[in-house]
C-alpha positions in Angstrom: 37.7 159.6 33.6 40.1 162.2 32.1 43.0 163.7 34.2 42.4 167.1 35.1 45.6 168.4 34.8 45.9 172.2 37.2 46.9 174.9 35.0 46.3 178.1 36.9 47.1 181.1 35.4 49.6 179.6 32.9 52.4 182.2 31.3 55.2 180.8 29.9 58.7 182.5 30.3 61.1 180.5 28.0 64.0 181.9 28.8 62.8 180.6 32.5 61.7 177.2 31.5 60.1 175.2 34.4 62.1 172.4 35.6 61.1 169.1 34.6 62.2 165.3 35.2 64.6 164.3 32.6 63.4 161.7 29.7 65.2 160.0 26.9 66.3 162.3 24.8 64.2 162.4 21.3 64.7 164.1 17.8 61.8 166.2 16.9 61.2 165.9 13.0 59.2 168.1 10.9 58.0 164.9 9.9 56.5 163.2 12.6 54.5 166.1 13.5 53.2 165.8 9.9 52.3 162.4 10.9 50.3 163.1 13.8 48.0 166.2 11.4 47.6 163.4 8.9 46.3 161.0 11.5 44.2 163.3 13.1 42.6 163.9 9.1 42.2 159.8 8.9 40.5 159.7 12.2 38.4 163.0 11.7 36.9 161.9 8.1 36.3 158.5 9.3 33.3 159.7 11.5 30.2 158.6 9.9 27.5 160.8 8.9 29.8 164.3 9.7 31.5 166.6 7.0 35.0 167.5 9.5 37.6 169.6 10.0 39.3 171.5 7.3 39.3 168.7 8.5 56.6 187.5 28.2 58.8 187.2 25.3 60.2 189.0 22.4 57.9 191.8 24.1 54.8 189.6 23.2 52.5 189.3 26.2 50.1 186.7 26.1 46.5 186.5 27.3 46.5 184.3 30.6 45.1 180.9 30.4 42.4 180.6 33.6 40.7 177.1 34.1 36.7 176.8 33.6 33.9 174.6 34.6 33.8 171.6 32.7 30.0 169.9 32.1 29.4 166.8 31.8 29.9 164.2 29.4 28.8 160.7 28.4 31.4 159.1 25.6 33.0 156.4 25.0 36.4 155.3 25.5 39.3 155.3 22.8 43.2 154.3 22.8 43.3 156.2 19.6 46.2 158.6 19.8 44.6 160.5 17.5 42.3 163.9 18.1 38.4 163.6 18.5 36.3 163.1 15.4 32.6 165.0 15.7 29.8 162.6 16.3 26.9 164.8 16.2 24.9 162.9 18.3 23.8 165.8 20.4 23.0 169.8 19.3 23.7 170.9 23.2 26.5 173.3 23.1 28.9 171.8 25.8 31.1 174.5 25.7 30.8 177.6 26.6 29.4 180.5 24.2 32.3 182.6 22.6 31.8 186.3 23.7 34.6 188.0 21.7 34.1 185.9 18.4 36.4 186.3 15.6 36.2 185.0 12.2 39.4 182.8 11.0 38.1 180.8 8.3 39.9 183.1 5.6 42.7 183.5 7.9 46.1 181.5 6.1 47.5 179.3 9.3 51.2 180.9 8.6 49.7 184.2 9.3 48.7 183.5 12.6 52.4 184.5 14.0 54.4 187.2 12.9 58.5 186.3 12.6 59.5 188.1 15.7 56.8 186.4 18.0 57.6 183.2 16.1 61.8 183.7 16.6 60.1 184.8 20.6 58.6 181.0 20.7 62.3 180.1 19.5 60.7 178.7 16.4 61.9 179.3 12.9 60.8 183.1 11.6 58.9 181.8 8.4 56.5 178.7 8.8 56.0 176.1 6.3 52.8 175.7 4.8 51.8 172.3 3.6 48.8 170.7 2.5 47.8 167.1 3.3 46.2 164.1 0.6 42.8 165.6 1.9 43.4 169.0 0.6 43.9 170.3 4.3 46.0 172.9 4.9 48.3 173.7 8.0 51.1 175.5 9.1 53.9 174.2 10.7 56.9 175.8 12.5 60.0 173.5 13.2 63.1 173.8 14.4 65.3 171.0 14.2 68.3 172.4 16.3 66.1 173.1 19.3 63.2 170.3 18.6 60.8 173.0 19.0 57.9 172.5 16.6 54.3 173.7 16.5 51.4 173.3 13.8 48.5 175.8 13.5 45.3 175.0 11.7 41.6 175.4 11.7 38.6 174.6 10.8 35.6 175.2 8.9 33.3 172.4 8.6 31.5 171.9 11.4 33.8 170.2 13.9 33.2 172.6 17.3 35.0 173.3 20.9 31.8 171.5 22.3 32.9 168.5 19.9 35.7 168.4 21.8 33.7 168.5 25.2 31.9 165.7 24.1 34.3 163.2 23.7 36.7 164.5 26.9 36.1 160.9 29.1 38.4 159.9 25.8 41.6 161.8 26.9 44.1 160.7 29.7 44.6 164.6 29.6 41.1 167.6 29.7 41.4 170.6 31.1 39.0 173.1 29.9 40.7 177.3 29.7 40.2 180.1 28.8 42.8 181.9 26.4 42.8 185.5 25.5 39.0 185.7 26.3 37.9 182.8 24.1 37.2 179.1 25.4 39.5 176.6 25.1 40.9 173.0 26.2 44.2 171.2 26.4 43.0 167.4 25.2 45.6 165.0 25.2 45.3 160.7 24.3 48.5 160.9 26.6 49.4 162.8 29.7 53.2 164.1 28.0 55.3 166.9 29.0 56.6 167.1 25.0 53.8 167.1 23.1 50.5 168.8 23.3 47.2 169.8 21.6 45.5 172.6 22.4 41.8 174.0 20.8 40.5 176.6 20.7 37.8 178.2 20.3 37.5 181.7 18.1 33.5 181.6 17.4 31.1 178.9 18.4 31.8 177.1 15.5 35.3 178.0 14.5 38.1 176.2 16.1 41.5 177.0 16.3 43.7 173.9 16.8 47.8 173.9 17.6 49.7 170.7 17.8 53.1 171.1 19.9 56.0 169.2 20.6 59.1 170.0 22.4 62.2 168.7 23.8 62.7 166.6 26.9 65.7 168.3 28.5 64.3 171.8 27.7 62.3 172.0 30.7 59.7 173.8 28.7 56.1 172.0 29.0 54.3 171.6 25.7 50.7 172.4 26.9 52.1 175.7 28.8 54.1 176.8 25.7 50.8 175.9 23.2 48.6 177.8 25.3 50.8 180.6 24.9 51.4 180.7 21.4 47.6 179.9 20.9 46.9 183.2 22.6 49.4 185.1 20.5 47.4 183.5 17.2 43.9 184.8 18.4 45.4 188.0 19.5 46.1 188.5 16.2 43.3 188.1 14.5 41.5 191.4 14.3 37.6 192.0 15.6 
């Protein structure tokens, strides 16, 4: 059974970073988080039978994260590090129905932030955009000084919040949200302070996914900081 983990009414200060046990300290590369997107592509088109994913700072205030009930869910368990792949072995809509829906498919990932709320998430200004051996495309902000790094990407075919639901006995980490009006989920393979993944999502079947990572000493947690920078993203997007 996954690990609820309590995140009630989550807003992330980061020049008042929660205080957090100290860990070996770790070099975050632009790289690895690369890594971890292309993984997530292997294990995402490796599900048979399903076309997959694509496969109060700086002034910014974010929408507040609020937990939500989470149904029920028969899955299998996985030590795969890696995201959740779609099954499509049921047509119930786990999640809960998007109210405020906004359309992101033509949205380019690096627009999602501006510069001055990306410089706020003490992230470079400018993101990189990259595209993986599948032809998938993701942004990814990196700093290498502060080992700050997040990547923003979505979807378009088919893959679904109440994918997600589906498969959440999988993760050591579910904890349904809502962000900025719109369903979402923290769903981790590992409870971690220093990295996170964070959907959510912006129609009933658009998704909005951010991978983060941060550094052990910075006493900044990685799910509160994603959830906050995945509010900026949807904020963003106009109605």
């Amino acid at each position: 059974m996954a690990k609820k983990k309590s995140m009630q009414s989550l807003r992330l200060n980061s020049h008042c970073p929660r205080t957090r046990p100290a860990r070996p300290d770790r070099t975050t590369q632009s790289e690895g988080i690369t890594l971890r997107i292309t993984k997530t592509m292997s294990t995402l088109l490796s599900a048979a039978g399903f076309s997959l994913l694509l496969s109060g700072c700086g002034g910014q205030t974010a929408g507040e994260a609020q937990p939500i009930s989470t149904p029920a869910s028969n899955t299998p368990n996985s030590t795969d590090p890696a995201p959740p792949s779609a099954t499509g072995s049921s047509t119930e809509n786990l999640a809960p129905t998007v109210t405020d829906p906004k359309d992101i498919v033509d949205v380019s990932p690096c627009d999602f932030l501006t510069a001055d709320q990306a410089a706020s998430f003490q992230l470079p200004t400018t993101g990189e955009q990259a595209e993986d051996n599948f032809g998938y495309n993701t942004c990814l902000w990196s700093d290498l000084n502060t080992g700050f790094s997040v990547a923003i990407y979505h979807n378009s075919r088919g893959i679904t919040l109440s994918d997600i639901y589906e498969q959440q006995d999988t993760f050591a980490v579910f904890q349904p949200l809502d962000i900025a009006g719109h369903p979402a989920t923290v769903a981790n393979r590992v409870d971690s302070d220093i990295n996170c993944e964070v959907f959510l999502a912006a129609t009933d079947d658009q998704m909005l996914v951010l991978q983060t990572s941060t550094m052990s000493n910075s006493g900044v947690d990685a799910c509160d900081w994603g959830i906050e920078i995945a509010a900026t993203a949807i904020e963003n997007v106009p109605d």
